[in-house]
N, C-alpha and C positions, 0 to 999 in steps of 0.2 A: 504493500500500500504506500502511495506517495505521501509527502509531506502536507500535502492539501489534502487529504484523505484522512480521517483519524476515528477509527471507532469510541464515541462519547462514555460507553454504557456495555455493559456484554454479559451476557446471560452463560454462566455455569453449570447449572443444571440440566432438570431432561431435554432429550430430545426434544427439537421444533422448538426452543425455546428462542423467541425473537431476540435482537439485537437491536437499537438504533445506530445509526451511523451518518457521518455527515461527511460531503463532497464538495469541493468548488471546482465548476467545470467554469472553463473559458465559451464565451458566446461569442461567434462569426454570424454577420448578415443582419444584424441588427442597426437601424438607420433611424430610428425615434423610439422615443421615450412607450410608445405603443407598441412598438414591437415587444419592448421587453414587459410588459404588461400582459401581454396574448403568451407569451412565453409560461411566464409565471404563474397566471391562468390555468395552462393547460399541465404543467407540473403538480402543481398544488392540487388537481382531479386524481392525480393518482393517489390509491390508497397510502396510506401514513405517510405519505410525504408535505413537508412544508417547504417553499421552496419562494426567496428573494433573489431579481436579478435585480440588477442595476446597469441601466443602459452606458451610463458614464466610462465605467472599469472592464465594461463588456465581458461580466461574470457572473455565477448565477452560484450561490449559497444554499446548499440542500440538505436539508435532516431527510434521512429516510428509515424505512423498517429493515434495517441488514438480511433479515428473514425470508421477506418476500420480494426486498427489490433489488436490481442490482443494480450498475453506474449506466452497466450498456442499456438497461431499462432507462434510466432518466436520459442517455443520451439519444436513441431512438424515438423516445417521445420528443425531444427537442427536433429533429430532425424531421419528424412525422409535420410537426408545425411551420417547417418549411428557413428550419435557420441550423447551422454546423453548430456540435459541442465535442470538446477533447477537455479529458486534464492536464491542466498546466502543469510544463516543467516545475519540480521547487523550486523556491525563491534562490536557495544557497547556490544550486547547481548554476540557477541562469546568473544570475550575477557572476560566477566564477565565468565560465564561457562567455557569457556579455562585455564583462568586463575587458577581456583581455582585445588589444588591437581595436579598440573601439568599436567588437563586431554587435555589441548590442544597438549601436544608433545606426549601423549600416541597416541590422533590420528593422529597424523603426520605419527608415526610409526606403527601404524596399516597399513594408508596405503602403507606404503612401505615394508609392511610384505611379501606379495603375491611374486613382484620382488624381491626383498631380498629369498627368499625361491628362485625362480629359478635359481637365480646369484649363490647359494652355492650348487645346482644341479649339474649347469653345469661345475662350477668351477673344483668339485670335481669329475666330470666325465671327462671333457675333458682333464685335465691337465697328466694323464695317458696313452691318445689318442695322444696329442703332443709328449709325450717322446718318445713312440713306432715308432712315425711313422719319427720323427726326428733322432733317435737317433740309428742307426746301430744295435751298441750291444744289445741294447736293444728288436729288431725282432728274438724272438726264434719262434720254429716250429706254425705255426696257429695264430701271434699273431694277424692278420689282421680282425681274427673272434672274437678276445675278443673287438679289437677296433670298430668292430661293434657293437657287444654287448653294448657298454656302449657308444657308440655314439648315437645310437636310441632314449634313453628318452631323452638327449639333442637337439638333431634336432625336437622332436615332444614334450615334455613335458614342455624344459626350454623355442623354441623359438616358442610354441605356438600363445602367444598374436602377434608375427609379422603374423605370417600366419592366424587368425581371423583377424588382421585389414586389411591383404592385400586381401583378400577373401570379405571382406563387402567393398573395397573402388572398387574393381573390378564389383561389384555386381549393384556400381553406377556408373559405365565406369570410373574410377579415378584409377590414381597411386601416391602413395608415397613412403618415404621414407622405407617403412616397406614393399613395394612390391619389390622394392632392393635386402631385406633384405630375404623373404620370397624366392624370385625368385633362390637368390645366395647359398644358405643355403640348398635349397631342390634340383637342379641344381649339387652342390657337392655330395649330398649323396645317390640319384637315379643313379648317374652316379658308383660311388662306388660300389652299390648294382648290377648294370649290371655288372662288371667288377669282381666281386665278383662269382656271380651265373653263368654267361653264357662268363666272361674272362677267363684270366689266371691269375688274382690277389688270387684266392681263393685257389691256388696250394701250397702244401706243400713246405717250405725254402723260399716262397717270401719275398724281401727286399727292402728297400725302398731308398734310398740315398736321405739326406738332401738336397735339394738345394732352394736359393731365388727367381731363376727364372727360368723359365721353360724351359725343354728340349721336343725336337722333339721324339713324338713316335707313334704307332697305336694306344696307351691308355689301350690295352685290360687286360693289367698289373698292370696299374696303379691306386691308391685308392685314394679319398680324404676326408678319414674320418675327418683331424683334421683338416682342414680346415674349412670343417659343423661343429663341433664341437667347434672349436676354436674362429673363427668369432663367433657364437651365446654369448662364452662367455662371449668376448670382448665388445660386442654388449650392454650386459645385463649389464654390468661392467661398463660402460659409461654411460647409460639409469639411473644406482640405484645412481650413483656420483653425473648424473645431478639432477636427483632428490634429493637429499638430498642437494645439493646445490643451486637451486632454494628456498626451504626451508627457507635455512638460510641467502640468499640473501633478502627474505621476514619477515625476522624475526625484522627486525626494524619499520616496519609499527603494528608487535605483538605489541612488545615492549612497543610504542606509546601508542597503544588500552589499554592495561595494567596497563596505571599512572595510573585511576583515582582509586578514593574509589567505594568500592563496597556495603557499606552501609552508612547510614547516619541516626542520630539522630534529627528529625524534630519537631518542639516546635509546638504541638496543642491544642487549649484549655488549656492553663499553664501547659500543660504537655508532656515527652519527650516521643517519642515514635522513635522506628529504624525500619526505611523503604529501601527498596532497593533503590541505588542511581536511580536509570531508574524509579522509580516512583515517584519523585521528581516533584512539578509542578513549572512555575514561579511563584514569590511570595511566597513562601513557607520560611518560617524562620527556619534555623538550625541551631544547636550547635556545633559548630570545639573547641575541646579542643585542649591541646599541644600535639604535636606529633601526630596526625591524619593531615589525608589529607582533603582539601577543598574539596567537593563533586563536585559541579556542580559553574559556573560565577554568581559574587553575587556582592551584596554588603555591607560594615561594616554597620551594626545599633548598635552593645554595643561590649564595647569594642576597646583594642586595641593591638597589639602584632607585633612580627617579622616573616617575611612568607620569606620561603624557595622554590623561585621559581625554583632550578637550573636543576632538573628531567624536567624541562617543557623548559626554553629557555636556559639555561647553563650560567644563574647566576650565579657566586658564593657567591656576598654580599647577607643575608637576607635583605628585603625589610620590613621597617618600616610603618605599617597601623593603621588607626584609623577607626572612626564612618564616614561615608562617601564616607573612599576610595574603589574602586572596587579591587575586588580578582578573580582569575582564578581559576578554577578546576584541579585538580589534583597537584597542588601544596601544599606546606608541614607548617602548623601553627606551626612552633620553638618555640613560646614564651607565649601569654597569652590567656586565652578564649575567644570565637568570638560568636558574631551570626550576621548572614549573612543571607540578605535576595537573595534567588534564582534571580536572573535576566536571565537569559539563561539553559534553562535546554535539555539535550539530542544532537540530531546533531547540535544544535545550538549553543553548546559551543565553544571555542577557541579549545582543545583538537581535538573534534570530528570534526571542518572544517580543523581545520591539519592535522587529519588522514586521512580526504577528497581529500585532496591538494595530500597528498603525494600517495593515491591511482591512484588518477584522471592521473598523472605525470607516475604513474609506469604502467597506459595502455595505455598511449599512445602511438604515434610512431614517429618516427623521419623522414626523408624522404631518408634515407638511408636506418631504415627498411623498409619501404613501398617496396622501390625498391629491397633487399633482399626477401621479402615475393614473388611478383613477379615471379622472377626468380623461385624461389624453385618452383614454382606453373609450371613451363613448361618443369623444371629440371630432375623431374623424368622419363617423357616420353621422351626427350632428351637422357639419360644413357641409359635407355631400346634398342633403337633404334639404340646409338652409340653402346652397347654390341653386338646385330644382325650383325651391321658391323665389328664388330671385328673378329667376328666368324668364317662370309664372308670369309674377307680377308685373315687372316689365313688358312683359308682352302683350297682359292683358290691360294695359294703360296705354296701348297704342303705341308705343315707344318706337317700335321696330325690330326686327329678329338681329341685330349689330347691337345695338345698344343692350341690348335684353342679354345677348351670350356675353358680349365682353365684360356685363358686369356680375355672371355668373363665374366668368373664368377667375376673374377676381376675387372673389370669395375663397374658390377653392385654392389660390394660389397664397395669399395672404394668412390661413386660417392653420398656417402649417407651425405646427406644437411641439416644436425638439427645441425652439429657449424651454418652456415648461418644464421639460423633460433631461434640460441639462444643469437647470436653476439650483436644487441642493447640493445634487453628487458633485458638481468642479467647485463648489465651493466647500465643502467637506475633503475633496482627495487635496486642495491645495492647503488647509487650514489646519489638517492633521499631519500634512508631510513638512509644513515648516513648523509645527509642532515638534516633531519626532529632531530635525536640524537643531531647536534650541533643547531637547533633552525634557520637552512634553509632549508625554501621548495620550490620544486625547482616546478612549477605548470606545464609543458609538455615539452616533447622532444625535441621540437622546440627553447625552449628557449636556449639551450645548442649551435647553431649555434651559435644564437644571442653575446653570451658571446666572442668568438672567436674574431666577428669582431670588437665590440667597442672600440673605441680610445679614446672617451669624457664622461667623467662622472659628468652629473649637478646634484646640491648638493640643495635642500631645506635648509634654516637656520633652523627657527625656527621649535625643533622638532626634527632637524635631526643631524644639526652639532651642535647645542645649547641645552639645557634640554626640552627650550618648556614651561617655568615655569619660573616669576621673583625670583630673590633672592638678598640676601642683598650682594653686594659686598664689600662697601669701609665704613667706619665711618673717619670723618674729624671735629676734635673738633679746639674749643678756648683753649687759653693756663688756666691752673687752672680748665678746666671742663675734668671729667673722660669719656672713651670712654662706661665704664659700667653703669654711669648716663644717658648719653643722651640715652642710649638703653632702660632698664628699661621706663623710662618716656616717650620715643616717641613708644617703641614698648606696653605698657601699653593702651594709646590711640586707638593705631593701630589695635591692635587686638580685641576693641571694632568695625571696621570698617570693611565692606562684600568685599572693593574694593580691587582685586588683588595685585598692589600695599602695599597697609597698612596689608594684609595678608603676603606681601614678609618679609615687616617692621617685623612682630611680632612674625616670625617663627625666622627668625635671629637673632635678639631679646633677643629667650627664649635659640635659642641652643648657643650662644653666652655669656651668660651672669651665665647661669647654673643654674639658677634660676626659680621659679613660678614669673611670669609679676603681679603687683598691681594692683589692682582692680579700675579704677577710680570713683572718687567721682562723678562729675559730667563731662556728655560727649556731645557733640554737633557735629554734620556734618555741615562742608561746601560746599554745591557744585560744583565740580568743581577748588575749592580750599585746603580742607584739612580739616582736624579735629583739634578741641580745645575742651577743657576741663579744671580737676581738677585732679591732681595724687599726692598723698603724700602728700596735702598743697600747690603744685606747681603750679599755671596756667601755662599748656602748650599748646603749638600751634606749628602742623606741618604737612606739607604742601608746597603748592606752595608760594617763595619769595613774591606774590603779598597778601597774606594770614598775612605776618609779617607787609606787609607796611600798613594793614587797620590798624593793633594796633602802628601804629608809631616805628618799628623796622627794624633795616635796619641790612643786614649783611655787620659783620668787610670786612677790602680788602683782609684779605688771604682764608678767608670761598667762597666770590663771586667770586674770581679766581677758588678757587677747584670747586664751582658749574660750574664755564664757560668751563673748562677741561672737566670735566664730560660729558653736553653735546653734547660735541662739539666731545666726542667719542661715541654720540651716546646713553648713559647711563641718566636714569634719577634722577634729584638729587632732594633731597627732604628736605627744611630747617627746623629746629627744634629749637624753642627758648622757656624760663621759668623764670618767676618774670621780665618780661618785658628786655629779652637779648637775642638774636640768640648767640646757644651754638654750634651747631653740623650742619653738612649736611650729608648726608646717602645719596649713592648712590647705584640706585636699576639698574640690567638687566638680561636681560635673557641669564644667564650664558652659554658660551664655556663647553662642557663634554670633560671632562677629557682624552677621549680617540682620540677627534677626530682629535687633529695634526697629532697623528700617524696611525691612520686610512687613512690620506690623502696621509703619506710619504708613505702606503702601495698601497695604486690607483697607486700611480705614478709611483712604482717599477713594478707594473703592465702594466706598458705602456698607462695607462688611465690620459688624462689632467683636471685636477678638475676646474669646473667650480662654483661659487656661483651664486646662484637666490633666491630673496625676493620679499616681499612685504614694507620690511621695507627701511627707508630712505637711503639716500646713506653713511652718518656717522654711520652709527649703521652695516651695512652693511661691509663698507672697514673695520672697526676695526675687526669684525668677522673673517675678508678674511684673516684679516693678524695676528691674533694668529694664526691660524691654517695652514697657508702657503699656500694660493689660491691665485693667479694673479690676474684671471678674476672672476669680479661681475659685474653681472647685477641685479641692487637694484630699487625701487619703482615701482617691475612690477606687474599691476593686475592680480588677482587671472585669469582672462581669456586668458590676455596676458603671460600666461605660454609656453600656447600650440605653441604662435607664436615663443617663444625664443629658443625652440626647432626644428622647423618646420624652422626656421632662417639655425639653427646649420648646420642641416643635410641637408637645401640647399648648405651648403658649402663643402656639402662634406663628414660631418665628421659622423659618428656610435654613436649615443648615447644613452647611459643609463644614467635614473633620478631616484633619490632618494630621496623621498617623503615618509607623511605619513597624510597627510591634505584631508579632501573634496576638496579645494583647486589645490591641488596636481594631484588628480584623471583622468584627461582627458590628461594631462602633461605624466604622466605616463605610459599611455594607446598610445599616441602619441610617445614617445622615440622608437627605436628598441629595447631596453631591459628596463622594467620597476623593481625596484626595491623597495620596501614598508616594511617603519617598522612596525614592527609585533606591536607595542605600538600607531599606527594610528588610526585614523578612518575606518570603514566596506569599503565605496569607494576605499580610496588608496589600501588596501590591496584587493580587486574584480577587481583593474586595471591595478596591478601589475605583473607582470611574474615571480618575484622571490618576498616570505613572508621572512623578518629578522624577527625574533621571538622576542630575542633582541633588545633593544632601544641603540643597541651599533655598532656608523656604522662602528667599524673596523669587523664588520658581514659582510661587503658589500663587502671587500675584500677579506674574506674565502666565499664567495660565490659564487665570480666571479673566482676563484681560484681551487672549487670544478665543478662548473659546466665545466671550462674548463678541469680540471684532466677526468669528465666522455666520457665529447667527445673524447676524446685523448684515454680511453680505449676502447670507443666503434670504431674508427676508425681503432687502434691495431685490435681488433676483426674479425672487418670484411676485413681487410686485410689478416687475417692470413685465413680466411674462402674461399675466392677469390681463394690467393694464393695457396692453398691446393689441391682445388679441380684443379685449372686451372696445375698445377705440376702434378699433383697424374693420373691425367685419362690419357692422355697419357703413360706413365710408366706403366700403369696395362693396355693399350690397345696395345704394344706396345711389352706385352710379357715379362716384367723385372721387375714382381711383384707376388708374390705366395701369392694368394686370401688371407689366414692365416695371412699373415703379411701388406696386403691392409686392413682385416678387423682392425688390432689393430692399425691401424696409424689412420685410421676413427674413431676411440672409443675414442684416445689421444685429436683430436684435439675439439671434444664437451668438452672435459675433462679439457683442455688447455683454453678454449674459457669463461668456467664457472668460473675457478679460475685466470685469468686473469681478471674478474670484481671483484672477491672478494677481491681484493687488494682494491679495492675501501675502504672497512672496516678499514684501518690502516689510513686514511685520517685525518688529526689535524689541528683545529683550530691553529692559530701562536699565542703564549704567549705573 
């Protein structure tokens, strides 16, 4: 089974015991937002299947019953309906071949070769058809025969693929967009060809006068070559932009696929050998020199160096590792040689569930597309029907059978619904792929509501507004002892010691002091109380106050006030004495990050009221709230009692998103209206989250909530202008005040308008 392929659920027991399973097939032949509605339609009839396409990503999302259905089942029902399905290469595989020689944008452009060939067909055919038939001067003797002449391969060679699709959607009792396009197209130029051969259009000195709306006549005079001609071009013109802008609305989930390395040097039997990264197993030991990229999530065994994670979450500091610490894939080894033993290899990596995220996100649908797809599904036999009436009408007001069809053509040529149809999906694949670029992934459509309405944003401590990791904050000596003595000597101890604490001691310690820590002579644990030993000649001991009073040492009055300070904010203090004196107290806690005051001044300018929630005491808690400028904490609340503090919240009333990154966290998160999870958490938080920070930096949380609300705001642009357009435009072209030519190029603008109006999304920035 491929990587797009993943059994959700699977039955162990007896026989015939169903399975669910889910597929994403790639869709071919697909040309409006109705297509992929008729598709989905007829998926969704099969029994246990549920099945979402999206005509944007031209892919189709399918749960089915693994029992009774299989892929070539849903692929032969797509195919019955008159459009190709294959499963897609995985993502890792095409990026690897994509990437190399740039052959992924050779086929890009391959296949946009075919319309690109028609588009400069008809381009250069009909833009000679317009002038003549516009342009007065320009009608010398017969000119009506050469505009036919060079209108023919246009009408049947450039707008072929409309009339194939409108031919096979007919074939299944269906109309779309392309039957519009087919109907208005051929409708113009049969009518020309009578008016031609059995009118008075074909008469020596015929002339044409420009005009935008239509005049009353019998017609037998009248041509509309450049109309066929022109709409096709227009048509085709809009169809090769959208395409090529879909492309590159997708080109950040490439992108993505793209970080990682594409080989790797694997340590076998003491010796190196370079394997392809996808053949990587876990457990596998490899070698990252400087300047390569980590292969696949690992962890340090030898070695230690600086790693450039900023291609993967928009880092800018290199990140300092050792023997132990965990590394990512596709991030950048800056500094010294590594080996790393595999922990995660293939879809299982950080990379490869991000390009998941951001896939899974850019097929989904919003419930403003749903209700767009809809519409477009009833839209086109709608127009057909209103065109009929148009024709009616006109005709039956004397008008005349020219005036009557040209402003039927209209209709059907203007009333074409792929902006509708393109309006969520380019602004959701460009708003989750420069998401995913700044190290936010935005996980479904749905969530973009959510962002709108929250007012409350509850904030985890530790982890989220803290590091997450003790460290040494404060040193507090006796007068005549050095602040670089008492480090040395207690972080010397300390760093003989596993407990978190005396590891905060000993890093601080070492980066404090600038020096290699002494080796102690002799070392000893107390439980519960602290360690003592021997360093330099010194008997030291440090630890808990109760630790100094078994050796008869009491600390002076100004060391026992700065311990009572300390924890009285919450900070733990830790006494240090040597040759029988308490010299120093060290205060250890889990440090405020650096960014997160202004991470909160940015919630707030957001219109979001920041909320604190712990587990930790209520002194360790308020001190937290009030570096960082929070009012409200709720502090010693159980890991269980999370769920309630939220489910409290939004009894009140209020919208809220949590910001989490714990097991802990997980059910909290899943409970909010909008879940928020550092990308530096645990697998839970971020599988219960609605939006991944990549970033262990929560001022991410505010260009998050910031971006997702930018993309609803262009997808609502969208689909207003989409409404608007048609609700405006078919009137006017049924009403007789629109010459088909100039209905087709306002339908070409506004897919055109619709496509780069989400590509702004792309200029979107993180705040410095």
């Amino acid at each position: 089974m491929s990587a797009q392929t993943a059994a959700t659920t699977g039955a162990t027991g007896a026989e015939g015991a169903t399975r669910a399973a889910e597929v994403e097939l790639a869709i071919g032949g697909m040309t409006c937002a109705s297509c992929a509605a008729r598709i989905e339609k007829k998926l969704n009839r099969m029994d246990g299947v549920t099945a979402t396409v999206n005509y944007a990503t031209e892919k189709a999302r399918v749960s089915y019953d693994g029992g009774d259905v299989s892929v070539a089942d849903l692929i032969a029902t797509v195919e019955k309906t008159g459009y190709t399905a294959h499963e897609p290469a995985p993502p890792a595989r095409t990026a690897e071949h994509g990437a190399a020689g740039g052959a992924g944008e050779a086929d890009a452009a391959d296949e946009l070769r075919p319309l690109r060939q028609r588009l400069v067909t008809s381009v250069l055919l009909a833009v000679p058809v317009i002038a003549m038939s516009m342009v007065p001067a320009l009608q010398f003797d017969y000119w009506q025969w050469l505009a036919l002449t060079l209108t023919a391969p246009v009408v049947t060679y450039a707008a072929w693929p409309f009339h194939r699709a409108a031919w096979t959607n007919a074939r299944h009792g269906a109309a779309t967009m392309d039957t519009l396009i087919s109907v208005g197209t051929s409708a113009a130029f049969l009518w020309s060809l009578w008016a031609l051969f059995f009118g008075t259009a074909g008469m020596t000195g015929m002339t044409h006068p420009f005009e935008l709306t239509i005049g009353r006549s019998d017609g037998a005079g009248n041509i509309y070559l450049e109309a066929a001609a022109g709409v096709t071009a227009f048509i085709l013109a809009g169809r090769y932009f959208e395409a090529r802008s879909k492309r590159k609305a997708g080109a950040a989930l490439k992108a993505l696929l793209e970080l990682g390395a594409k080989e790797v040097t694997v340590l076998r039997g003491g010796r190196e050998v370079t394997v392809d990264t996808a053949d990587l197993q876990v457990g596998d030991r490899f070698l990252v020199r400087p300047g390569e990229k980590i292969a696949t999530d690992g962890t340090v065994v030898e070695g230690s160096s600086a790693v450039d994670a900023s291609m993967l979450t928009g880092e800018s500091v290199p990140v300092e590792v050792g023997v132990g610490d965990a590394v990512t894939g596709a991030t950048l080894n800056a500094g010294g040689r590594l080996v790393v033993e595999a922990t995660r290899v293939g879809s299982d990596t950080q990379l490869a569930r991000m390009a998941k995220l951001v896939e899974d996100a850019q097929n989904g649908k919003a419930a403003a597309q749903r209700l767009a797809d809809r519409i477009s599904a009833v839209f086109v036999p709608v127009v057909i029907a209103l065109a009929l009436g148009t024709l009616g009408f006109w005709l039956g007001n004397g008008a005349g059978l020219t005036a009557a069809f040209t402003a039927a053509v209209a209709v059907l040529i203007i009333a074409c619904p792929c902006a509708l149809g393109l309006a969520t999906p380019t602004a959701l694949m460009v708003g989750t792929g420069r998401g995913a670029q700044l190290g936010i992934l935005i996980k479904g459509p749905e969530v973009l509501e959510s962002t709108r309405r929250v007012d409350t944003i509850v904030l985890d401590k530790t982890g989220t507004v803290t590091t997450g990791r003790m460290t040494l904050q404060t040193v507090h000596t006796t007068p005549g002892t050095t602040e670089t003595d008492a480090l040395r000597l207690a972080g010397a101890l300390e760093h003989a010691s596993e407990h978190p604490i005396a590891q905060a001691v000993a890093t601080g310690a070492a980066e404090r002091t600038g020096t290699a820590l002494p080796t102690p002579e002799d070392f000893a644990n107390v439980p519960g109380l602290g360690v003592q030993g021997i360093v330099e000649g010194h008997a030291v001991l440090v630890g808990r106050e109760q630790l100094l009073a078994q050796w008869e040492i009491h600390l002076p009055e100004d060391l026992a006030r700065r311990k009572a300070e300390a924890e009285a904010a919450g900070r733990t203090a830790i006494a240090v004495a040597w040759d029988g004196e308490a010299r120093a107290v060290l205060e250890v806690a889990d440090a405020v990050k650096d960014t997160s005051a202004e991470a909160i001044g940015r919630l707030r300018r957001l219109g979001l009221k920041p909320i604190l929630l712990t587990g930790d005491n209520r002194a360790v808690a308020e001190a937290v709230a009030a570096d960082v400028g929070i009012d409200e904490v709720y502090a010693e609340v159980m890991p269980q009692d999370k769920v309630d503090v939220v489910k409290r919240l939004q009894a009140e009333g209020r919208s809220v998103a949590m910001v989490g990154d714990g097991v802990n966290d997980a059910a909290a998160l899943a409970q909010a209206d909008l879940g928020l999870a550092m990308g530096t958490g645990t697998d839970a938080a971020i599988e219960a989250g609605d939006l991944t920070l990549v970033r262990g930096d929560l001022r991410a949380a505010a260009d998050a909530i910031r971006l997702a609300r930018r993309t609803l705001g262009t997808i609502r642009t969208n689909l207003f202008w989409a409404f608007a357009y048609n609700v405006a435009a078919l009137p006017l072209a049924a009403a007789g005040l629109l010459n088909p030519m100039i209905a087709g190029a306002a339908m070409a603008f506004s897919s055109v308008f619709v496509v780069g109006n989400s590509l702004r999304l792309r200029g979107f920035r993180a705040q410095a």
